[in-house]
N, C-alpha and C positions, 0 to 999 in steps of 0.2 A: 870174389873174396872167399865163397865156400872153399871152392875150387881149388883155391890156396891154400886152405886147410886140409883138404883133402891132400893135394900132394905131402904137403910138411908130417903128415901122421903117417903116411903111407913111406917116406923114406925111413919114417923114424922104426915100422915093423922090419924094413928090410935091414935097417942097422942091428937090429938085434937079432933078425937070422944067423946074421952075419957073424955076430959076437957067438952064433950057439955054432956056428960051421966052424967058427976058430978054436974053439973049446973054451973061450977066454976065459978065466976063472974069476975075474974080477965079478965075486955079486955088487961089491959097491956101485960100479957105475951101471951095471944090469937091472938094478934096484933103481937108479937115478932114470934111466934110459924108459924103463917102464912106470914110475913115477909120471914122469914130464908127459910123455904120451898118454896118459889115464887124465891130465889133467886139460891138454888141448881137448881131448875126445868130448870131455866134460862140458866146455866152456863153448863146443862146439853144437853138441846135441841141445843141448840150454837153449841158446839162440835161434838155431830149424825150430822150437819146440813153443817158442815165444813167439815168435815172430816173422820164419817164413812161411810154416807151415800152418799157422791159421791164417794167413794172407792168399794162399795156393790153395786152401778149403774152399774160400768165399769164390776162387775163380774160376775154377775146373771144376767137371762129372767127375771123375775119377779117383773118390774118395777112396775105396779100395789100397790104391798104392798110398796112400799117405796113410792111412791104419799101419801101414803093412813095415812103411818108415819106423812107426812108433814103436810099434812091436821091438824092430831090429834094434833102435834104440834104449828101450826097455831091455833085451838083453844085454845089449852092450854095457851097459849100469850094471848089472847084476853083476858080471864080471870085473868090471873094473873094482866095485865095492869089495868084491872079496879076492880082489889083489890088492887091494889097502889092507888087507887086515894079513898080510903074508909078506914070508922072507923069502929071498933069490933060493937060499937053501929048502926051504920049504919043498916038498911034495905036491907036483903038480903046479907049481908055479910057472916055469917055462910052457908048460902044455894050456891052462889057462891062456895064455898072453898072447900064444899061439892062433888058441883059438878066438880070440878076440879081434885079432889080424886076418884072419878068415873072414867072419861076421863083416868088418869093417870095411874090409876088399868089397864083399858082396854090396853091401850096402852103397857104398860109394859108384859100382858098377850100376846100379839103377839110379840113383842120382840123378847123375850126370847123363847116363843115357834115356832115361826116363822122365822122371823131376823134371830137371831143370829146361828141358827142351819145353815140355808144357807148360812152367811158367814163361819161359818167353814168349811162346805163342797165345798164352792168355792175356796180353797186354798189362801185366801187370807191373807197376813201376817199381822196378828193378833198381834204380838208380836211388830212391828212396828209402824201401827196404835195405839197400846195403847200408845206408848212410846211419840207418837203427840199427843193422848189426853191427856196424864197426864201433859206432858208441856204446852200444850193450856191451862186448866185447872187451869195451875197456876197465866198462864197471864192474863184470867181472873179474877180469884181471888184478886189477886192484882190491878188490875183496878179500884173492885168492894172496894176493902177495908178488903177482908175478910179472915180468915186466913183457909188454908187449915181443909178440911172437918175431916180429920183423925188427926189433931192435937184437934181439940176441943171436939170429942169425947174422947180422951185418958185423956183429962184434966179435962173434970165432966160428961163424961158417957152419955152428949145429944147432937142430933145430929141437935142439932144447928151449923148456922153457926158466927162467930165473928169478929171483926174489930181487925186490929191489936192491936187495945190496948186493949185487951180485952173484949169488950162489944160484943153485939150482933147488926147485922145489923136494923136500924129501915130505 
């Protein structure tokens, strides 16, 4: 399930390459695009933060790379917060978001080739844990206003995230 986030935030960096390769000038949906991603990122570090990663504390020596998690996610907050307080137009916007897609890449790159191999091989029940973060997951979700990430895919194919009434989070 992480895993699944990690792709879905990671197509969402490459669509807004994409948008800066095409020069597109729409800030609206650039502003929407980097909204919705600030807000998975969110709902995602939350959850490692709750509850995989003091689960992977208690199992593994290798406290080190979970500090080192924290850290990246600590930055990643930092940046996200002060692209809430900014517009597409704004100065250094696109270069933030940028670099936040940097961070995020990296991070995800130890994850999955780091992390998560060592939770599996710590016997940690995996199938438990998910089952707390897909509930957690939704309780944030709903906090946030927004409607689970795999319904709004199934419904136009982006992996935006939505408000219950349909719109998209701004």
């Amino acid at each position: 399930m992480l895993a699944d986030d990690h792709k879905r935030v990671l197509r969402m960096f490459d669509d807004f390459e994409q948008m800066k390769e095409e020069n597109d000038p729409d800030d609206e949906s650039r502003q929407l695009l980097v909204e919705n991603t600030c807000a998975e990122l969110t709902i995602h570090a939350q959850v490692e933060e709750e509850l995989f990663y003091p689960a992977l504390r208690e199992a593994i020596d290798d406290l080190d790379l979970l500090d080192e998690a924290e850290v990246e996610h600590a930055s990643a907050k930092q940046l996200i917060t002060e692209l809430a307080a900014m517009q597409p137009e704004d100065d250094l916007y696109d270069a933030k978001f940028t670099v936040l897609g940097e961070y995020v890449r990296h991070h995800i790159q130890e994850e999955e080739k780091e992390i998560f191999p060592k939770a599996k091989k710590a016997g940690l029940d995996l199938e438990g844990i998910g089952d707390e973060i897909r509930q957690r997951k939704l309780e944030l979700r709903e906090e946030l206003g927004i409607a689970p990430a795999e319904a709004v895919e199934d419904e136009d194919d982006e992996p935006a995230a939505k408000t219950k009434a349909g719109r998209r989070v701004h």
